[in-house]
C-alpha positions as a printed Julia matrix, in Angstrom:
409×3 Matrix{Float64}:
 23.48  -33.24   81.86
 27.25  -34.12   81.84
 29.38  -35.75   84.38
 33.48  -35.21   83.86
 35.36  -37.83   85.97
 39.17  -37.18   86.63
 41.46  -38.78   87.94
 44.24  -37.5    90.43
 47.45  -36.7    89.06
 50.75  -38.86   89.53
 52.1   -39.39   92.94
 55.3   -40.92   93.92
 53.21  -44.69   95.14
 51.49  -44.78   91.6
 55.07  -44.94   89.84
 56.46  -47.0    92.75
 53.69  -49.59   92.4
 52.37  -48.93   95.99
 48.84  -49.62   97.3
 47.65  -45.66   98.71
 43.59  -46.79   99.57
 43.12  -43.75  101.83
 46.49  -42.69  102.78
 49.49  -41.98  100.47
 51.25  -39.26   99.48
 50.74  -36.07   97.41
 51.59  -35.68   93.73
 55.31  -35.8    92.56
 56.78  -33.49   90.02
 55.57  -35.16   87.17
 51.77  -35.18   88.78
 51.72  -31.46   89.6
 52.91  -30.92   85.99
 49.39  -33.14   84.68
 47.57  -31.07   86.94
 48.89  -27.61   85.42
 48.12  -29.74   81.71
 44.89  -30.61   82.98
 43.75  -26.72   84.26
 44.48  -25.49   81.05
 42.45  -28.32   79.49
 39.34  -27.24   81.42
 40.04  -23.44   81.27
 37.32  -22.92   79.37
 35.08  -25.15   80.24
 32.1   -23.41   82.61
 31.25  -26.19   85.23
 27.87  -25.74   87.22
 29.45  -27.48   90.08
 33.11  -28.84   91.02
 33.37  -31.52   94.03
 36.4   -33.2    94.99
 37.55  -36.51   97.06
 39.03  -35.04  100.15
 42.43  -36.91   99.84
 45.52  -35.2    99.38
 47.06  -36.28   96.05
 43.14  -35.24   94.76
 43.36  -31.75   96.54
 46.22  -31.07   94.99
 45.08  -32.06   91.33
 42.46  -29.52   92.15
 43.85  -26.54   93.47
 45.29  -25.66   89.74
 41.82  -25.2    88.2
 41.14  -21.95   90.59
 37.74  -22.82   90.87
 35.36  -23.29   93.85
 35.5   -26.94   94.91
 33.3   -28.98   97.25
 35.53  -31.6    99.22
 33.3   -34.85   99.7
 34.88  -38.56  101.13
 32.23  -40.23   99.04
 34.3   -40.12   96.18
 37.35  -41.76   98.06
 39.56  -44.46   96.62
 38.53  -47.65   98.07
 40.02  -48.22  101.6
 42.74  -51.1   101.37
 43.56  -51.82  104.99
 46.63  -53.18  106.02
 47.88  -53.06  102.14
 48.51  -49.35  102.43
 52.29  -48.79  101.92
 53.0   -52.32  100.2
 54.07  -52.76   97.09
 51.81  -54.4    94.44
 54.4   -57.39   94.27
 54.73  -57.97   97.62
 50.7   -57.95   97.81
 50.5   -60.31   95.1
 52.81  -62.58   96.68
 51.1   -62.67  100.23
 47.77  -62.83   99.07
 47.21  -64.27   95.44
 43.98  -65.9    96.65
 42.42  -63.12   97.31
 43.62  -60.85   94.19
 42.04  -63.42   92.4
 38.75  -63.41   93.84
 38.81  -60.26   92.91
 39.35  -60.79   89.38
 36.65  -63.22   89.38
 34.5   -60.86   91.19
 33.85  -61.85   94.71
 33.32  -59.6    97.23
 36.7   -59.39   98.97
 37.82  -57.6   102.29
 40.69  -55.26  101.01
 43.87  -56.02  103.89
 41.54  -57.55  105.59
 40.16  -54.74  107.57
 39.85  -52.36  104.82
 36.59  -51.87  102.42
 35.05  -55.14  100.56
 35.21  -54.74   96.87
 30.98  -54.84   96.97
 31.25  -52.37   99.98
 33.39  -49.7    97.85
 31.15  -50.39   94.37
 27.77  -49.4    96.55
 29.48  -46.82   97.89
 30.35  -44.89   94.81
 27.17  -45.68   92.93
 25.47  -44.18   95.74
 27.32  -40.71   94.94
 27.0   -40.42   91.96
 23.04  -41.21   91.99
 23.0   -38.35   94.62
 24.98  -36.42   92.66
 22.56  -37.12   89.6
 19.2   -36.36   91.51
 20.94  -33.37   92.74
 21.22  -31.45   88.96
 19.14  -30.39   86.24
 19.11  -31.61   82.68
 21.96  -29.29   81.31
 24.16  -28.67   83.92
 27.65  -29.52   83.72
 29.25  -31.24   86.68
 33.15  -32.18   87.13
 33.95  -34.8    89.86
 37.61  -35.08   90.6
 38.27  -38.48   92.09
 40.25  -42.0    91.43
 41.02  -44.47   89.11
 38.98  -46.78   90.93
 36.15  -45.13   91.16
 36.0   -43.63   87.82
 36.54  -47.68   86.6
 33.67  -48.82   89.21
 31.25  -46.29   87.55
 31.95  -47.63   83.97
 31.66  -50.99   84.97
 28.63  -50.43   86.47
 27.31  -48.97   83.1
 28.13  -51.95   81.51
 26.97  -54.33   83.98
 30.2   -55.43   85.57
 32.12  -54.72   88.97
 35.43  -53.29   89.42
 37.52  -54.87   89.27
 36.25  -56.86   85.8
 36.0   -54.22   84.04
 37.22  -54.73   80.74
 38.09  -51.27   80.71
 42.04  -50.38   81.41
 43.23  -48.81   84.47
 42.49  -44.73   84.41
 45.11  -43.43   83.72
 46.49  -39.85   85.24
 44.64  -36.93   85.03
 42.71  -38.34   82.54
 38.93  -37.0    81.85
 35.9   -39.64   81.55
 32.46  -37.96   80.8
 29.3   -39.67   81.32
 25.64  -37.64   79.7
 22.48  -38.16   80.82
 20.02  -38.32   78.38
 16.23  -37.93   79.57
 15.29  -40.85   77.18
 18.46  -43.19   77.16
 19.71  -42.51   80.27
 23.74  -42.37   81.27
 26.28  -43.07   78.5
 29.6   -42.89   78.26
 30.91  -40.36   75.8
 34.65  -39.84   76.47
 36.38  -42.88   77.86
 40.15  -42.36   79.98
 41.08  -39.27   77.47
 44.81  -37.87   78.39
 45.45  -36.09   75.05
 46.42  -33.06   77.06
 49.27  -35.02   78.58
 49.89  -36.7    74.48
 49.42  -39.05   71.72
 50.04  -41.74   73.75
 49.66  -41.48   77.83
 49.45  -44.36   79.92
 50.12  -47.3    77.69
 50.18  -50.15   79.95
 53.62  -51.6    79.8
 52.08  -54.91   79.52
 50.07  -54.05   76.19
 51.27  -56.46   73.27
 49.16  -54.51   70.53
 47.47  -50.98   70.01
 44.23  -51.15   67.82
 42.95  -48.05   66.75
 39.38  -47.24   65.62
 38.65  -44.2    63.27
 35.07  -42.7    62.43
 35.31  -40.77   58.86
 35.15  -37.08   58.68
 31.93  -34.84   58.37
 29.73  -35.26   55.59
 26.35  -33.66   54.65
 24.34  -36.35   55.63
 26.02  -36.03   59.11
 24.99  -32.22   58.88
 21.38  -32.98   58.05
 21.11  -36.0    60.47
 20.42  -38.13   57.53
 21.01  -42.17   58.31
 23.73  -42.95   55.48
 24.84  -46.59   56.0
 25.71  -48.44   52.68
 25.31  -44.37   50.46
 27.66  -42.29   50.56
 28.52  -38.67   48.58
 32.32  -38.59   50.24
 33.33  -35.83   52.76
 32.49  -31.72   52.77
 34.68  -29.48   53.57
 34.59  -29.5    57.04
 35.19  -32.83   56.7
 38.42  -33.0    54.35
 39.75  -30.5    56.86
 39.31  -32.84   59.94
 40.8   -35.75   58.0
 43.72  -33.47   57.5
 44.31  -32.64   61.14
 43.5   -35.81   62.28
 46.34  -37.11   59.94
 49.19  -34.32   60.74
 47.88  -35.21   64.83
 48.44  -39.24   64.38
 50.72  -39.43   61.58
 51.35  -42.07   59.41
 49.78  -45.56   60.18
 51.77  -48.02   59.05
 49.05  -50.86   58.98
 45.63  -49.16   57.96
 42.96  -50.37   57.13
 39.53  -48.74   55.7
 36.1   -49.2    54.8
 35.33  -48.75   50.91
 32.93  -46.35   51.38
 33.77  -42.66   50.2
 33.53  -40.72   53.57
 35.81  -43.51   55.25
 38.57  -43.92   52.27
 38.81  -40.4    52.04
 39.73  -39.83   55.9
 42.21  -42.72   55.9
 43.76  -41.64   52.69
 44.94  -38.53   55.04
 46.91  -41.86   57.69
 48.51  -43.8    54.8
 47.92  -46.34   52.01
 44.66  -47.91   53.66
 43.85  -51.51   52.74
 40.48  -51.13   51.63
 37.41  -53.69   52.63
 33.1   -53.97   52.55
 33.17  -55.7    56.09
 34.19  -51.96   57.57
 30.92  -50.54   56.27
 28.63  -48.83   58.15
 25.29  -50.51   59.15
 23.22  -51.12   56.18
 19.72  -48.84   56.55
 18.13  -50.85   53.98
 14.75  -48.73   53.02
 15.83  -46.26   55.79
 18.83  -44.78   53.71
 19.01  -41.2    53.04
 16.47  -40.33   55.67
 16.37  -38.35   59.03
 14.78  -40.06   61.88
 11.68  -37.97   61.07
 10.89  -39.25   57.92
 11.41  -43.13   59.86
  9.0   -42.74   62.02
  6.85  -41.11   59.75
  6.73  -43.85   57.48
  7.79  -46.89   59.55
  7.09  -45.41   63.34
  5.66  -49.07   64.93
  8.97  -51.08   63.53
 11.36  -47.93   64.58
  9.73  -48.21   67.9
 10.23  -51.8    68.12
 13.96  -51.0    67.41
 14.95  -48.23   69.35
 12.36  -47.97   72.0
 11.52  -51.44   72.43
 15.66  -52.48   71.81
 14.31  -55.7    69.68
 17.1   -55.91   67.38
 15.75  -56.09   63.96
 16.84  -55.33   60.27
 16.87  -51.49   59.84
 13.98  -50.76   57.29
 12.96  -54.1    57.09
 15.36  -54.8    54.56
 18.69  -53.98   55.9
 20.89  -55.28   58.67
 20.54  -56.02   62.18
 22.78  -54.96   64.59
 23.21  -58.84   65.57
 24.61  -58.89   61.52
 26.54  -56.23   61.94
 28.36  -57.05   64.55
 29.3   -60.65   63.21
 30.45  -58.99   59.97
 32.48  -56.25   61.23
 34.03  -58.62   63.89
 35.06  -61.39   61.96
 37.14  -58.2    59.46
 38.55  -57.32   62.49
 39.78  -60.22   63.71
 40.96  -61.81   60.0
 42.83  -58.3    59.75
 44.81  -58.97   62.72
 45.3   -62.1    62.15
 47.11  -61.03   59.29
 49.29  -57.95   60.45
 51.4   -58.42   63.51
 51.95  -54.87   65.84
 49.6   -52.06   66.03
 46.66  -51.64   63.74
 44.52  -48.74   62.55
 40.78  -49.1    61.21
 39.02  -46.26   59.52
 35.15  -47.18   59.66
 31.83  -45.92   60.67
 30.06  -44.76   64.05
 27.83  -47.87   64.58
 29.95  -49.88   63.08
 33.08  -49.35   65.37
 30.33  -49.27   68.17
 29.5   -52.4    67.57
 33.01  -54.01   67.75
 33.9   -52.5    71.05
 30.7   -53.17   72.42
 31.84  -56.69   71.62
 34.78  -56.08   73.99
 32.75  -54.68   76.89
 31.05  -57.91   76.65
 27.19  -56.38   75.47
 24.88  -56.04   72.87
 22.15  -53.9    71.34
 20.04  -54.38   74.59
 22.13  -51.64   75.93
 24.44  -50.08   73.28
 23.43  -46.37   73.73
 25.58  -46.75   77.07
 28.39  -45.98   74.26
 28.28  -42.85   73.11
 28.68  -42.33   69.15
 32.45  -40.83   68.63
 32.34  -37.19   66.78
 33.76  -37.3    63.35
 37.25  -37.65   62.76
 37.34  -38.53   66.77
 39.11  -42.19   68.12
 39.29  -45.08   70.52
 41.89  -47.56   71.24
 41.8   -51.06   72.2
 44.91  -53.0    74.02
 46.11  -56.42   74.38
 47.43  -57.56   77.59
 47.95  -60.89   79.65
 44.67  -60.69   81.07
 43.06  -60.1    77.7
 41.89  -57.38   75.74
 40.5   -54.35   76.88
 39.41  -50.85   75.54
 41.85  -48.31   76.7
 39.91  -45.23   75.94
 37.22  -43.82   73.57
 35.85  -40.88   72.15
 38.99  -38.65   71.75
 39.48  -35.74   69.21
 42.42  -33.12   70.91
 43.25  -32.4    67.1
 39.62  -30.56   67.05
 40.6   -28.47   69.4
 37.16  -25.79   68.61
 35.23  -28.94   68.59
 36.39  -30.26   72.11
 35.34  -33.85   73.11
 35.17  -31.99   76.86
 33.07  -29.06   76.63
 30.13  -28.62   74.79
């Protein structure tokens, strides 16, 4: 089953810096135009089932995607009182105390007589678990809503509130898709994805650095499911081709760096002249390597059990790395990286490995990694700087695959 969150398009109080809650205006110019960007985005995709928060500036996001939609006030923004129609300034101003609370996460009235910050996250969890109990495995569900509650449902994946999330805002239009898995349960495969509005939408104006993180093209042991860690036979075809498009979609990089394994170099070769390093490998398999998950647990089924069943985080085969070691490795690269180069930075790795990093940002572990989805080959996330610290701005894009869309199936 997959969830696609959206947010509303622009409206003249989100440029202006004004607090909407339940009121507000509809969309501006520039909003209806995301919405018309955003219909043709999800043109082909065949939902199951389209619901909508009843406010205006959502109705109106809606109403270009000609499709049957259920209006439901569960999926309101949070109600903000007496704050409706102020600026964020003045707000900020007049009651810094209680912005801050928020920050740390206490539950705080909104304007006073508006919705508590606890009051709003119950309110949308309860949705969507309706929503959930009310679908089958394989249907496809899209929910168009708000930037808060799209950011209080990923939060809640990875155990935080809104407003902590270390997440960035939502940002216009943009699509978030959560799948259910029978076995793992919800993750979070496409993360605040505006590609249909360009390469780079809704950059906070208070970032100081854009990190980008690359997965490697296709190779065969992607096409035969086989666990490849610390091997490597380069890319296919298919492969070579996405590294191409991916290249001619982000252009040059001027600081790049890549893993020295084949299937990695290759694909950053197509960005620039990548500084090459070990600490961007993928996770080492140890005995594992070369196999498919069938020939694991045919041969070590009790210690993959323990591993991915049981979520004890031990070394893969036996004689390989845990995800503990990965993490420590591919974080400390990071970090001397940047350290080094000042600006924006590009880092063409591996699917666990990048996983691991910006797991490290969300503030988790292994425990509950598979709340991250794995990004397709060739496909992207980016992480910002800002005053209040890092945070990943979205994940899981690919618009230059545009047959292999990150939306639809």
């Amino acid at each position: 089953m997959r969830i696609t969150l959206v947010r509303h398009g622009r409206t003249a109080d989100n440029h202006g810096r004004i607090w909407q809650g339940w009121g507000g205006r509809g969309l501006d110019e520039e909003g209806r135009a995301q919405a018309e960007a955003l219909a043709r985005r999800l043109a082909a995709v065949d939902h199951d089932r389209v619901i909508s928060s009843d406010l205006q500036r959502v109705v109106e996001t809606a109403a270009p995607l000609r499709k049957a939609v259920e209006l439901d006030p569960a999926w309101r923004e949070i109600h903000v009182g007496s704050w409706a129609g102020r600026s964020w300034t003045e707000t900020f101003e007049a009651h810094r105390d209680d912005l801050e609370a928020m920050r740390q996460g206490e539950d705080v009235r909104i304007g006073g007589d508006g919705e508590s910050t606890h009051e709003f996250h119950d309110r949308v969890v309860a949705a969507f678990d309706r929503l959930v109990a009310s679908h089958d495995e394989g249907d496809e569900v899209l929910v168009l809503a708000h930037g808060g509650v799209i950011g209080t449902l990923v939060a809640e994946l990875f155990g935080t509130r809104w407003p902590q999330s270390p997440t960035a805002p939502i940002t216009n239009t943009a699509v978030t898709t959560i799948d259910l898995d029978p076995h793992l349960g919800p993750r979070v495969a496409v993360l605040n994805d505006a590609s249909h509005l360009g390469p780079r939408p809704g950059f906070a104006a208070t970032a100081t650095r854009t990190v980008t993180f690359v997965r490697h093209g296709l190779t065969d042991g992607n096409l035969g499911d086989r666990w490849q860690g610390h091997t490597c036979s380069g890319l296919n075809d298919t492969g070579r081709d996405q590294a191409r498009r991916l290249g001619e979609y982000l252009g040059p990089q001027e600081r790049l760096w890549s893993s020295d394994l084949p299937r990695a170099r290759e694909t950053a070769e197509q960005l620039g002249r990548p500084r090459i390093t070990e600490g961007l490998r993928e996770l080492s398999f140890g005995a594992w390597e070369g196999l498919n998950r069938r020939e694991v647990e045919d041969l070590h089924g009790d210690l993959a059990r323990r591993i991915y069943v049981d979520r004890e985080d031990l070394p893969r085969g036996g004689d390989g790395e845990s995800w503990a070691m990965l993490t420590e490795r591919v974080s400390a690269t990071v970090a001397s990286a940047l350290a080094e180069d000042e600006g924006d930075v590009t880092f063409v790795s591996h699917g666990s490995a990048i996983r691991s990093y910006l797991l490290t940002v969300l503030g988790v572990g292994w425990d509950i990694s598979p709340r991250l989805g794995l990004l397709p080959n060739t496909g992207f996330g980016r992480v910002i700087d800002t005053p209040l610290g890092t945070r990943l701005f979205d994940y899981g894009l690919a618009p230059h695959l545009a047959r292999e869309s990150a939306v639809s199936r």
